[in-house]
C-alpha positions, -999 to +999 in steps of 0.1 A: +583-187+708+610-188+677+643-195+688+672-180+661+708-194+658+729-160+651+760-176+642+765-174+608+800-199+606+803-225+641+842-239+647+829-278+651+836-301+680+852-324+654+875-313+629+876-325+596+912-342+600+894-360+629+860-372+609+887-386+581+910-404+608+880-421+628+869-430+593+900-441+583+897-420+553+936-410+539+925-392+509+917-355+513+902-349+480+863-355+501+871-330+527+837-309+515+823-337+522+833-347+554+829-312+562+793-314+558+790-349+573+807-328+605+778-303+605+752-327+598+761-350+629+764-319+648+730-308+645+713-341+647+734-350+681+724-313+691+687-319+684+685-354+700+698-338+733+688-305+730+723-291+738+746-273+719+781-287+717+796-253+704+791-229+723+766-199+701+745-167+704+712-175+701+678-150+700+647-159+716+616-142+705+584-140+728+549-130+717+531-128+744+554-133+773+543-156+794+525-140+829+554-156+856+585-146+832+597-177+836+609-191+799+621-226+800+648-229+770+656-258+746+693-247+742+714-259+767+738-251+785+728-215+792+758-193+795+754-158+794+725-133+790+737-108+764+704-082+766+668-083+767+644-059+742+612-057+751+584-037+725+560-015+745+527-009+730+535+014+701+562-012+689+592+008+701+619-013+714+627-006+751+664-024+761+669-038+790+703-050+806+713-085+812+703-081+848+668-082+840+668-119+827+685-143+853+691-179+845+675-202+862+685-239+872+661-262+885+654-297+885+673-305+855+658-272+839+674-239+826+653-217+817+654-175+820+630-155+842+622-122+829+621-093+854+589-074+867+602-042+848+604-062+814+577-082+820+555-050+826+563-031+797+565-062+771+530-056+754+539-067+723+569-093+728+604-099+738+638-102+721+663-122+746+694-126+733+718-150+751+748-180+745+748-214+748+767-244+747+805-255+756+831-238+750+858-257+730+874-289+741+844-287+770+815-307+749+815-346+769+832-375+757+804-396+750+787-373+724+816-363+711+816-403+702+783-405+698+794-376+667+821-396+656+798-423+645+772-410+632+796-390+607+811-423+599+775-442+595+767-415+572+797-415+551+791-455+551+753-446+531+764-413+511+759-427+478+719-437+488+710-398+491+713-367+468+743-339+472+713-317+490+692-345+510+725-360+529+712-356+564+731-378+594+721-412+600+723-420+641+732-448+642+723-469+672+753-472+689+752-433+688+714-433+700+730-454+734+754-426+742+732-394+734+703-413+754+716-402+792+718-365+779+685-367+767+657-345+791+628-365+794+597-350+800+563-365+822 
């Protein structure tokens, strides 16, 4: 299972202006920086909680598909199915419409189930293009926080990293608020 962001550029659930204010930072002459800081804190709030505060277009790529159809997805909140491609045994691509993949919500689960007709003809894999995430101004409070101040903690340490090797530093207080969106597994 590989699971591709599309999205080339993502509009961030905290704009630069807003990184520098909570920071209390007045000059504008690190905006790059902050900027990066913004997309760093993103993705490390995004992979602690396995949800996507923007929403995106995503592909997921399946080889072999599993027997039931049933594809439980780490990107989450699942939006919209936007087609299916399946690859019959010569390779060709057969599409399918968004019908033939149905979210499924269960127990604190979303996944996708695949239909019979996919399923059937998916010898050699399955290309499932969907969206996730909010939409803007949608993302919760608390990780939008929890953001917030893991793009200051980071611009606190920036001068202990490299220009390439700045990822964001979670800070604690951060860990507390992404903890309740966290799915825990048995």
């Amino acid at each position: 299972m590989t699971l591709i962001e599309l999205a080339e550029t993502v509009i961030e659930p905290v704009t630069v202006a807003e990184a520098r204010s909570w920071c209390r930072i007045e000059r504008d002459d690190e905006d790059e920086l902050v900027a990066s800081l913004v997309r760093a804190a993103r993705q490390a709030v995004e992979t602690e909680t396995g949800l996507v505060l923007v929403r995106r277009a995503f592909r997921l790529a399946l080889d072999p598909v599993p027997p039931g159809g049933w594809i439980e997805v780490a990107r989450r909140p699942l939006q919209v199915i936007v087609g299916v491609t399946a690859y019959g045994q010569n390779g060709a691509p057969i599409v399918f419409g968004e019908a033939d993949a149905i979210i499924e919500r269960a127990l604190g689960v979303e996944a996708i189930r695949l239909s019979p007709a996919v399923r059937a003809v998916a010898a050699n894999g399955v290309d499932i293009d969907f969206e996730a995430g909010y939409a803007p101004g949608e993302a919760p409070g608390d990780l939008l926080l929890a953001l917030k101040r893991t793009i200051a903690a980071s611009y606190e340490v920036r001068g202990a990293t490299g220009e390439g090797w700045r990822p964001a530093v979670l800070p604690p207080s951060a860990q507390d608020l992404t903890r309740p969106h966290r799915r825990m597994r048995l």
